[in-house]
Structures are given as C-alpha cells and as structure tokens.
C-alpha positions as CSV (number, residue, x, y, z in Angstrom):
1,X,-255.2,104.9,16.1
2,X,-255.4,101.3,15.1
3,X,-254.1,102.1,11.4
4,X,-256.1,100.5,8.9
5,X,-253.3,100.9,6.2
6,X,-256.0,100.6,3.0
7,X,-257.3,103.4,3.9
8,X,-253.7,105.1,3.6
9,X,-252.1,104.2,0.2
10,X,-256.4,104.9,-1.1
11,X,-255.8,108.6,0.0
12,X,-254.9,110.8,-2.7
13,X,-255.0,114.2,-1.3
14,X,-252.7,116.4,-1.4
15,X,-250.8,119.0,1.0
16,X,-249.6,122.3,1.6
17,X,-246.0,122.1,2.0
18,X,-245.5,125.8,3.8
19,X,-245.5,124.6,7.3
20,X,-246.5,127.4,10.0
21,X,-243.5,128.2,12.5
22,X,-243.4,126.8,15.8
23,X,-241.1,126.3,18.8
24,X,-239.6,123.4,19.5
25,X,-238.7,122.7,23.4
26,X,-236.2,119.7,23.3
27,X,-236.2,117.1,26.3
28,X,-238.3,119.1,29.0
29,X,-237.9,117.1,32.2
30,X,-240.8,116.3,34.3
31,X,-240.6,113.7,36.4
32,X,-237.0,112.7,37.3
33,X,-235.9,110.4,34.2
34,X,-238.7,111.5,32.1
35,X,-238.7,114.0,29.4
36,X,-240.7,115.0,25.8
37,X,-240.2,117.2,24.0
38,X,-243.2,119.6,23.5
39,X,-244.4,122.1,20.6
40,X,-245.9,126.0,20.6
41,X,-246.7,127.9,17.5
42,X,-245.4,131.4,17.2
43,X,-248.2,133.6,17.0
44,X,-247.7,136.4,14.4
45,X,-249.1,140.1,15.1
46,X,-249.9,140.6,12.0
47,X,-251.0,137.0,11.1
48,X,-253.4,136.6,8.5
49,X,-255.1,133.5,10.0
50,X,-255.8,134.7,13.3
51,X,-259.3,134.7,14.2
52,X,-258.9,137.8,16.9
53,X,-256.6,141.3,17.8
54,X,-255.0,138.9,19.6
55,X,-251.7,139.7,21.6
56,X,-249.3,137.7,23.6
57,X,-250.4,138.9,27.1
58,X,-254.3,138.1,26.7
59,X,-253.9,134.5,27.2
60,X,-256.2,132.4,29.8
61,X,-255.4,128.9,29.6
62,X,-253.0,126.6,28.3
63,X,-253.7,123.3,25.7
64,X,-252.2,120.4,25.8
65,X,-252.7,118.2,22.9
66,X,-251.3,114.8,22.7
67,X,-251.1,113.7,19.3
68,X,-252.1,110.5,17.3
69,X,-250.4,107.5,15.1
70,X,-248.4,109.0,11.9
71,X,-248.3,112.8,13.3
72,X,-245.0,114.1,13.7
73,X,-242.4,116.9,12.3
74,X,-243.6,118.1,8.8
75,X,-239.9,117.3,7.7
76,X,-240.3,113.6,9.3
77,X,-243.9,113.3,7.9
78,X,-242.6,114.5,4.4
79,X,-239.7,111.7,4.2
80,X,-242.0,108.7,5.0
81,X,-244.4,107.0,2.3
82,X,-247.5,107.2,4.8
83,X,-247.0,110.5,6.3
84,X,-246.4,112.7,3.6
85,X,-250.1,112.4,2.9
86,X,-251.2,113.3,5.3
87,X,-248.9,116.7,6.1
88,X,-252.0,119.2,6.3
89,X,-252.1,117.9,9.8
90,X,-248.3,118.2,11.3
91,X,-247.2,119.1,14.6
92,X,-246.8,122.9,13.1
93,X,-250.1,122.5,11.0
94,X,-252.0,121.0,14.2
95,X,-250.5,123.5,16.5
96,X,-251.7,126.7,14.5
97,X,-255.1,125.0,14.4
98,X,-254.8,124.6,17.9
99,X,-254.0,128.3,18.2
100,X,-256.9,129.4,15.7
101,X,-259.3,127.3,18.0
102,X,-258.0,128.8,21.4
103,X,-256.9,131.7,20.6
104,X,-256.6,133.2,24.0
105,X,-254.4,129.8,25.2
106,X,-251.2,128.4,25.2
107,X,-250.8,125.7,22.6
108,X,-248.3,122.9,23.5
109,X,-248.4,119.5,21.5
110,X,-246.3,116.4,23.5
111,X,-244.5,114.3,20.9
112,X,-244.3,110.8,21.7
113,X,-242.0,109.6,23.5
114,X,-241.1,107.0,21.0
115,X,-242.6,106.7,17.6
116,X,-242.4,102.8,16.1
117,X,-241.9,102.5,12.8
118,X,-242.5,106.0,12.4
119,X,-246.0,105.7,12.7
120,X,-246.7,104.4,16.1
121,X,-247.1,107.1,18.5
122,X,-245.6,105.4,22.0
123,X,-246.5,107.6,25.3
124,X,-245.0,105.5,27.5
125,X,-243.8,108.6,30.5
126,X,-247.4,108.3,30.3
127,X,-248.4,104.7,30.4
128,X,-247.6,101.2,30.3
129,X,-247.8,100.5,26.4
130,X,-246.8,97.4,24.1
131,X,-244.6,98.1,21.4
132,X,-247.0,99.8,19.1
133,X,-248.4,102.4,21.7
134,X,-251.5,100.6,22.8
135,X,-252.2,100.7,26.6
136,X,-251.2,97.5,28.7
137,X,-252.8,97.9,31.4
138,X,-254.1,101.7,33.6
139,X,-252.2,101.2,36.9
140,X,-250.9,104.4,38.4
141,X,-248.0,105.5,37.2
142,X,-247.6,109.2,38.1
143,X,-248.8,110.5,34.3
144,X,-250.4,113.2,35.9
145,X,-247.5,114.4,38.0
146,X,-245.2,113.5,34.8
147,X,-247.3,116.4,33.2
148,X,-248.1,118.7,36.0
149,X,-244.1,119.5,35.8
150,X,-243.6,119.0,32.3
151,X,-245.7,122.0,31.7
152,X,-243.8,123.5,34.2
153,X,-240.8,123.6,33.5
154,X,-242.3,124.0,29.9
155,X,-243.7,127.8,30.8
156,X,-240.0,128.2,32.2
157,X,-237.9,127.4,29.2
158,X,-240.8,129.3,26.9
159,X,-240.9,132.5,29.0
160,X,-236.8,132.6,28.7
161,X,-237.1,131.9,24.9
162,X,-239.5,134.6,23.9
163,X,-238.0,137.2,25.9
164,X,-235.0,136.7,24.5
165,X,-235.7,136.0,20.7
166,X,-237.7,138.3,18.3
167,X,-239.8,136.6,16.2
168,X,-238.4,137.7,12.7
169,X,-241.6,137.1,10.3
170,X,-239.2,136.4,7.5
171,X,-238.9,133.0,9.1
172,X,-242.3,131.5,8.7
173,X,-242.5,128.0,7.6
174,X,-239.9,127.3,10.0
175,X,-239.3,125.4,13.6
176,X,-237.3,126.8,16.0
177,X,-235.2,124.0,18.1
178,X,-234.7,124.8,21.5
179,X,-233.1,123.2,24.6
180,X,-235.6,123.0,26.5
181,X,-232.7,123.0,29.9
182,X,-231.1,125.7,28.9
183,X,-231.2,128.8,31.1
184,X,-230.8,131.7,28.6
185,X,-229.1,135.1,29.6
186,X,-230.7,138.0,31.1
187,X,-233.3,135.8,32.7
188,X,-234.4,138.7,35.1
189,X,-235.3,141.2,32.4
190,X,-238.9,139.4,31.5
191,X,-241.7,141.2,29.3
192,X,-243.4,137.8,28.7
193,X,-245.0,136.0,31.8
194,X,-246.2,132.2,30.9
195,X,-247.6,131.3,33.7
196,X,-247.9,127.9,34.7
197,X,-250.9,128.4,37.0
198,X,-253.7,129.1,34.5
199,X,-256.3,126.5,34.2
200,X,-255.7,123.8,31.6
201,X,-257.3,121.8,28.8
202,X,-256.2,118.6,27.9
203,X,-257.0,117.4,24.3
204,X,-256.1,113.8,22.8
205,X,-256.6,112.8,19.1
206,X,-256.9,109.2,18.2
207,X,-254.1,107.6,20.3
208,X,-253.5,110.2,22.2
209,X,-256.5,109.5,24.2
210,X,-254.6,107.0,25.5
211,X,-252.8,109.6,28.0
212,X,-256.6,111.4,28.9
213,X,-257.8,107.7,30.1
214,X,-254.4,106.9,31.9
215,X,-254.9,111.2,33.6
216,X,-258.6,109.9,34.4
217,X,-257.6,106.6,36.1
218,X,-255.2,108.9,38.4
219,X,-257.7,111.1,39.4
220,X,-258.9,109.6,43.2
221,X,-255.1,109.5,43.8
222,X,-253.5,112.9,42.4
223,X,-256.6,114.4,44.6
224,X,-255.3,112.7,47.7
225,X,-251.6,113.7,46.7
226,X,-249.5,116.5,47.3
227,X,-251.0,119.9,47.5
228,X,-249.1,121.0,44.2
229,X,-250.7,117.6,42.6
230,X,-254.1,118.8,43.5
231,X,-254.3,122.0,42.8
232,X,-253.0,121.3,38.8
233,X,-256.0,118.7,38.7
234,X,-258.0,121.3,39.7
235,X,-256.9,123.7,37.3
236,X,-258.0,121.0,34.5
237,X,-261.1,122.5,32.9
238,X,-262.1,120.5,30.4
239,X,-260.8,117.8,28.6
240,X,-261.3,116.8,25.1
241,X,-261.3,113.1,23.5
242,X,-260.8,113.4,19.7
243,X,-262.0,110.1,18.0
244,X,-259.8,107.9,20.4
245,X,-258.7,104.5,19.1
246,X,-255.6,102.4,19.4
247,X,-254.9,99.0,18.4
248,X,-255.7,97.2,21.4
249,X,-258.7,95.0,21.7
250,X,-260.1,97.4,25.1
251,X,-259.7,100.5,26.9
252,X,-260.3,102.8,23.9
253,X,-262.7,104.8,26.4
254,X,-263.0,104.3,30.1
255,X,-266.1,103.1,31.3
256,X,-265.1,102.0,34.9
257,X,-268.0,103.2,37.1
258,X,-266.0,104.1,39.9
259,X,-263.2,105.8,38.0
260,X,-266.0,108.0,35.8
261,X,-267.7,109.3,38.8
262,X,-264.8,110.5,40.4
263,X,-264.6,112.6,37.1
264,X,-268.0,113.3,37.0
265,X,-267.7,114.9,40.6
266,X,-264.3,117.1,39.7
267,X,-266.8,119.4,37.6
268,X,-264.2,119.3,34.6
269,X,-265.8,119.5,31.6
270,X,-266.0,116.8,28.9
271,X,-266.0,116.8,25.7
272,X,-266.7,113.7,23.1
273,X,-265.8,113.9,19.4
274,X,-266.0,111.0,17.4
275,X,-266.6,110.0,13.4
276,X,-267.2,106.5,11.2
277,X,-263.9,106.0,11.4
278,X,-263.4,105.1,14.3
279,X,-267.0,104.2,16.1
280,X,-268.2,102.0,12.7
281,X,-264.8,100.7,12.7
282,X,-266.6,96.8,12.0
283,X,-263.2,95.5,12.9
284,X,-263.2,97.1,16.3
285,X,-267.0,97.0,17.5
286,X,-265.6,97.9,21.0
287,X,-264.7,101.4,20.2
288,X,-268.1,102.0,19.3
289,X,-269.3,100.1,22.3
290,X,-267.5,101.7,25.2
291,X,-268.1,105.0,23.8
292,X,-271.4,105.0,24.2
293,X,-271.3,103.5,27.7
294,X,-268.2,106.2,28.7
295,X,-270.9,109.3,27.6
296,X,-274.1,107.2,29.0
297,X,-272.1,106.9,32.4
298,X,-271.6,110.2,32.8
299,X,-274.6,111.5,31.6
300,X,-276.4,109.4,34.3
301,X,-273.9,111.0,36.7
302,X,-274.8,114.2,36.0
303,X,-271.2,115.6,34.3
304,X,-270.8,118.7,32.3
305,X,-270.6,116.3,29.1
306,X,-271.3,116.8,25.0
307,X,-271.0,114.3,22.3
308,X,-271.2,114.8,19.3
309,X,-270.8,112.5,16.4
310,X,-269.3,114.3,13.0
311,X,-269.5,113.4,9.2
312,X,-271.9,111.0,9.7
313,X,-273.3,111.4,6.3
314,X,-269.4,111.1,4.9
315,X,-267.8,107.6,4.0
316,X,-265.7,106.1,6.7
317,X,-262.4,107.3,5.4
318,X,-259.1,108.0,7.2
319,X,-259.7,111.7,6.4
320,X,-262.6,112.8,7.9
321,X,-260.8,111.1,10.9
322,X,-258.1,113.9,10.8
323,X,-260.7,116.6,9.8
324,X,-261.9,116.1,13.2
325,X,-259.1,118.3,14.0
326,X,-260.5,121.2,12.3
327,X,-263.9,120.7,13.3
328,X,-264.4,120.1,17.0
C-alpha cells in the first residue's frame, strides 16, 4: 500500500485477539502452475454478529477480496512487530466483515502469493510485480482466467469440505487448514451446493487493487476468449477498489481511455472508496491524480460508477486507511 512505516510504530491501538473461525483452502490450482491459497469464514447459525436469519442455502453471489500490505493469518500478524497492531483486520477478522457486509455471498479472501518481508503482499499469478508487490507493467497475463478457475475449483474443494465436516461451535477462534486437492469421501452424498456460476464481486484493498487493474486491462481479450472466459466476466457485477495504493511511482488506478471504456460498456458496476491516506498522500500526488481522472473517465462514459471519499474530516492516519474496511 506504499507503507509509510511512521505511521506504524505511531499506532497505539489495540486488538482483539479472539479471531473468528475461517476455512483455510491450501494451494487451489487455477491455471496450470498456479495456485493460492484462499479463505471463507464459517458462518455460525446462531451467530451473534450476523446481520440477517441467514442460512447456508440463501446465498447469491460470491466475494473475492484480494487483500493489502501487512494483512495475513492472525497467528502470522501476531508474531511480527508491524502486524500485531494492526490484528482487528486479519484474514479471519476481514473475512467475517466481509460476510457481515454480504451476507447473502460467498466470502473468499486470496492470500498473496508471496508476502516480502512479511509485509509485502506479492500477487504475482496475477501480475508482473517487483520484489515488493508493485505492478511492473499490465500486459496480459491470463489473471482473469487464473481466477475464473481458481474459484472453481475453489466451490469444489468447499462444497466437499462442508458436507463432510460439522461446524462444531466450540471451535470458534479457530482456522480450519484444508487441502484444497483433496477429494474427500462420500463426494456424491451433497447437502451443500457452492456453485461456481453465481455472479461475482471483486473487491481490492490498498494493494490489492493491483489484481482489479491487472482483471480490467484483460477485459477486451477475456471477452474475445473462450466461451467459459466470457461468460465468468460476465458474471462480474461489480467491482470494488478500496483506497488502492502501492509503492510504485504509476498505475495506482487505471486511467487508459481505451481500456476504461471497455469497462464502462460491460455494465459492471464500480465502486470508488478512498480516504487521506492514500489520495493526500503528499509523497504520492499521483494516487490522488489518477483517481480522479479513473472516476472522471468513466463518469463521462456513462458507467454505473460511485465515489466516495471517507474520513475526510479525520487526520491522515494509517487507521482510518483500514477502517475503510468496515465502512464501504
């Protein structure tokens, strides 16, 4: 997210070590060679935090959220001198906020493919990244595909898991590890359908907005592709950028013409959420710069598009940056 580390050892606040329990699908393959391991919360009947009577057959979509710098594994997160502070916002903590803002989706958070330093989120079966995770260069490189099977084969290993394990209350606070390639017993006797077919919303925090530009860039070519290609794209509806930034000097937002338009024309719709952090980042004007001509762009395109610019009153901090996540 292009770490400004002051703003890190300034934080004092604290965090809730009682971590919600997820699932946690080891090494999914999608494209040959490719794998990441991906994230669900375990929604509890009788949970105290959800926002509806919800139950496992009402859901309508599935969310993909591709995390930012320092977000990881509560245990990783509490181990390291930068991301125990910052612990309220976990891949479990993230993913039950995920689920408390969707609560009719699937929640699936990507981890990184490789995290430097254990800070540096690196998505790079997504794009072409240095060694701290910010983009090279957006050439195609088949992200989209990469993900269209990774969820996939995702809704496979999940619908095998669920129908196969109760989800023993006692072990709240806890994250399940799974393989993701394992074919589980009794595979034909299925009370849970996840079905990979349900439209899609992709959501990217801070770097992992990275992986919506890359997606966006792909666009003109996964709609000339295969027919399996196509029709995912056209089961994206909507995407979300949450204050995107990364340490590179451009491409924090796209603003080619060409490339916006063909995402103005798919109908998706867009969705803009910045704060001070990043966009009066005075070491980074360009963040602010290419965000405003990404959302005038597309306004002047005529896309389904809102912005909106939060805790603009608040003191550029690194924590209102995370709030976002709680507040879009």
């Amino acid at each position: 997210m292009g770490v400004d580390f002051s703003l890190f050892y300034a934080s004092n606040m604290a965090s809730n070590d009682q971590q919600p329990k997820c699932r946690r699908i080891e090494l999914i393959e999608g494209l040959h060679g490719r794998k990441n391991t991906l994230i669900s919360p375990v929604q509890m009947m009788n949970d105290a935090d959800s926002t509806t009577s919800f139950t496992k057959q009402d859901r309508e979509s599935h969310v993909v959220y591709f995390p930012g710098d320092v977000q990881t594994f509560a245990k990783e997160m509490s181990l390291h001198r930068v991301g125990k502070k910052w612990m309220n916002w976990s891949f479990e903590k993230t993913a039950r906020k995920l689920q408390q803002r969707f609560p009719t989706s699937w929640i699936w958070v990507v981890r990184p493919h490789r995290v430097h330093e254990f800070v540096f989120s690196c998505f790079e079966n997504f794009i072409d990244c240095n060694i701290i995770g910010s983009p090279i260069e957006f050439e195609y490189r088949n992200a989209t595909e990469h993900l269209q099977l990774l969820l996939m084969n995702a809704c496979k290993s999940l619908e095998n898991i669920i129908n196969e394990q109760s989800e023993d209350e006692s072990n709240e606070g806890e994250t399940c590890v799974l393989d993701g390639n394992e074919r589980l017993a009794n595979e034909n006797q299925k009370h849970i359908s996840v079905d990979p077919t349900l439209p899609v919303k992709l959501v990217g925090f801070s770097k992992g907005c990275v992986v919506l530009n890359q997606i966006v860039f792909e666009l003109k070519q996964s709609l000339e592709s295969t027919t399996e290609l196509k029709d995912f794209v056209k089961r994206i509806s909507a995407i979300y950028w949450l204050d995107g930034g990364h340490s590179g000097e451009e491409n924090t937002w796209v603003t080619d013409r060409e490339t916006l338009e063909v995402l103005a024309n798919t109908g998706i719709i867009i969705h803009a959420h910045v704060t001070p952090y990043q966009v009066d980042d005075v070491a980074r004007p360009w963040i602010a710069e290419e965000h405003r001509e990404f959302v005038a762009v597309l306004k002047e395109l005529k896309a389904d598009i809102t912005n909106k610019i939060h805790f603009e009153a608040v003191e550029r901090s690194l924590k209102i940056h995370f709030e976002l996540l709680g507040h879009f």
